[in-house]
C-alpha positions as CSV (number, residue, x, y, z in Angstrom):
1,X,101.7,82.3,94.4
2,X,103.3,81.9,91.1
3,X,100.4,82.9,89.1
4,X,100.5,86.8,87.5
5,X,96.8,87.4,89.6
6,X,97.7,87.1,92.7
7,X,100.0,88.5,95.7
8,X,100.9,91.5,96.6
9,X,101.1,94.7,94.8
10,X,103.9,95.5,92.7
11,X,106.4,97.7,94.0
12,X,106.3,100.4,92.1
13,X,102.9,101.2,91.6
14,X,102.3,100.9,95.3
15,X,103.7,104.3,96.2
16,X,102.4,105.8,93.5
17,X,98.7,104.4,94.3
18,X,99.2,105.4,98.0
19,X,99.6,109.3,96.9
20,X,96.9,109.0,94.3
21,X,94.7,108.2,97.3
22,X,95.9,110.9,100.2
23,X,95.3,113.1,97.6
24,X,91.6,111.6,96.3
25,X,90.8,111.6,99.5
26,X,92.1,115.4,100.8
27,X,90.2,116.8,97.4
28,X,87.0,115.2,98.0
29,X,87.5,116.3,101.9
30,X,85.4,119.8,100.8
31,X,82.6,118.7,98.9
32,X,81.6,115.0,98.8
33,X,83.2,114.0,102.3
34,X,80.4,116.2,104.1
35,X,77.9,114.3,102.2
36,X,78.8,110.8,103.0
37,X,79.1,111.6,106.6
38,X,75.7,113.3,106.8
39,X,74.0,110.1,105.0
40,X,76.2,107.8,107.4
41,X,74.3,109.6,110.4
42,X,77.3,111.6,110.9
43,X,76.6,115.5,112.0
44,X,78.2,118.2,113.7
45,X,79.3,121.8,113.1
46,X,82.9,120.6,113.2
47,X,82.1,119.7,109.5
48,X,81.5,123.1,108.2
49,X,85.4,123.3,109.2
50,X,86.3,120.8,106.4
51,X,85.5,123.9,103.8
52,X,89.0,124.9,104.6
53,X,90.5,122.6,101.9
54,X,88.0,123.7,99.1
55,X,90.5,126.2,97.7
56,X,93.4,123.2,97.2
57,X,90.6,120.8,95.6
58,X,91.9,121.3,92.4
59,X,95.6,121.1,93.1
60,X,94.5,117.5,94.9
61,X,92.3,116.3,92.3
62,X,95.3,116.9,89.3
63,X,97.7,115.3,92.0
64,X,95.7,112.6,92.2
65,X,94.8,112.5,88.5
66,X,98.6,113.3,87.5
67,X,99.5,110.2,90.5
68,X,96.8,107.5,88.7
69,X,98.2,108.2,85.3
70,X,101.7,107.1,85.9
71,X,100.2,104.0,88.6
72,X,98.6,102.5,85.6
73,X,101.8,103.3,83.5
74,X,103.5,101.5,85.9
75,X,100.6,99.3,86.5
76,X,99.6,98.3,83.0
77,X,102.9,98.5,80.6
78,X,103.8,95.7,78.6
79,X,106.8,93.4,79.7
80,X,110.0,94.0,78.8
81,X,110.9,92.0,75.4
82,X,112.4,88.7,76.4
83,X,111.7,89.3,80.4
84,X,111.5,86.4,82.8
85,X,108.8,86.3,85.8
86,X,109.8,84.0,88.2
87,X,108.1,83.2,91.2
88,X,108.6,85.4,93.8
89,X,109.6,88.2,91.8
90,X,108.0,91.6,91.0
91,X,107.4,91.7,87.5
92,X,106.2,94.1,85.0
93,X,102.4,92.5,85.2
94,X,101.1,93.5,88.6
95,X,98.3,91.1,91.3
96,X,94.8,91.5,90.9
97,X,94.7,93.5,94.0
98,X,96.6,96.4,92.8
99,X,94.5,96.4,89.8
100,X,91.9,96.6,91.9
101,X,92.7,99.3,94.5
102,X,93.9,101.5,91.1
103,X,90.1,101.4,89.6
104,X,88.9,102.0,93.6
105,X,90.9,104.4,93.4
106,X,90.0,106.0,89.7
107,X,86.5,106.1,91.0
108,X,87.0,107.7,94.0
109,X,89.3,110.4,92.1
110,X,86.6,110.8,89.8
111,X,83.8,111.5,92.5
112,X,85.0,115.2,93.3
113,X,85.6,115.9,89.6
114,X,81.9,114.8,88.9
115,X,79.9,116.5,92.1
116,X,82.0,119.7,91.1
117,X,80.9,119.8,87.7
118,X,77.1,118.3,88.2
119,X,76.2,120.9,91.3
120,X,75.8,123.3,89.2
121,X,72.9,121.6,88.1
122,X,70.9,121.3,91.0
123,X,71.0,125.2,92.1
């Protein structure tokens, strides 16, 4: 694996990715995760508890916007002038896999930010 593609994530975005997505996913927990699980065949009146985390939606969603920023600082900053990537080392260029999961990631961010401003719309 001595290509720049490939491997695993680089250290210090991973972290950084992993509390973008706890808080992606607790934000959306109010509004879009109801959804999915009703069109999954999902029902029951335990979801009308998940309302409960629609008044820390925001906080999440800037967490998680605030958390993405500096993951794709970390993520997509140019080497160091005159670094060295060896194989086997962590360098500045992170795997196609963490590029990946950070755009998954973007998206699923971005879903509670878009169904809170488009609802509006369909009332």
């Amino acid at each position: 694996m001595n290509n720049g593609d490939a491997g695993p994530p680089a250290g210090d975005a991973a972290p950084v990715l992993t509390l973008a997505g706890v808080a992606a996913l607790l934000a959306s927990t109010c509004c879009v995760l109801p959804l999915v699980l009703a069109i999954a065949g999902i029902s029951g009146a335990w979801i009308g508890q998940l309302r409960r985390m629609e008044p820390y939606s925001e906080v999440l969603t800037a967490l998680a916007v605030f958390a993405l920023l500096l993951a794709g600082w970390r993520i997509y900053r140019p080497a160091a002038p005159g670094a060295q990537c060896d194989a086997g080392t962590v360098c500045a260029r992170a795997g196609i896999a963490t590029r990946t999961w950070f755009w998954v990631l973007a998206a699923l961010t971005l879903l509670p930010i878009v169904v809170r401003l488009a609802a509006p719309l369909f009332y």
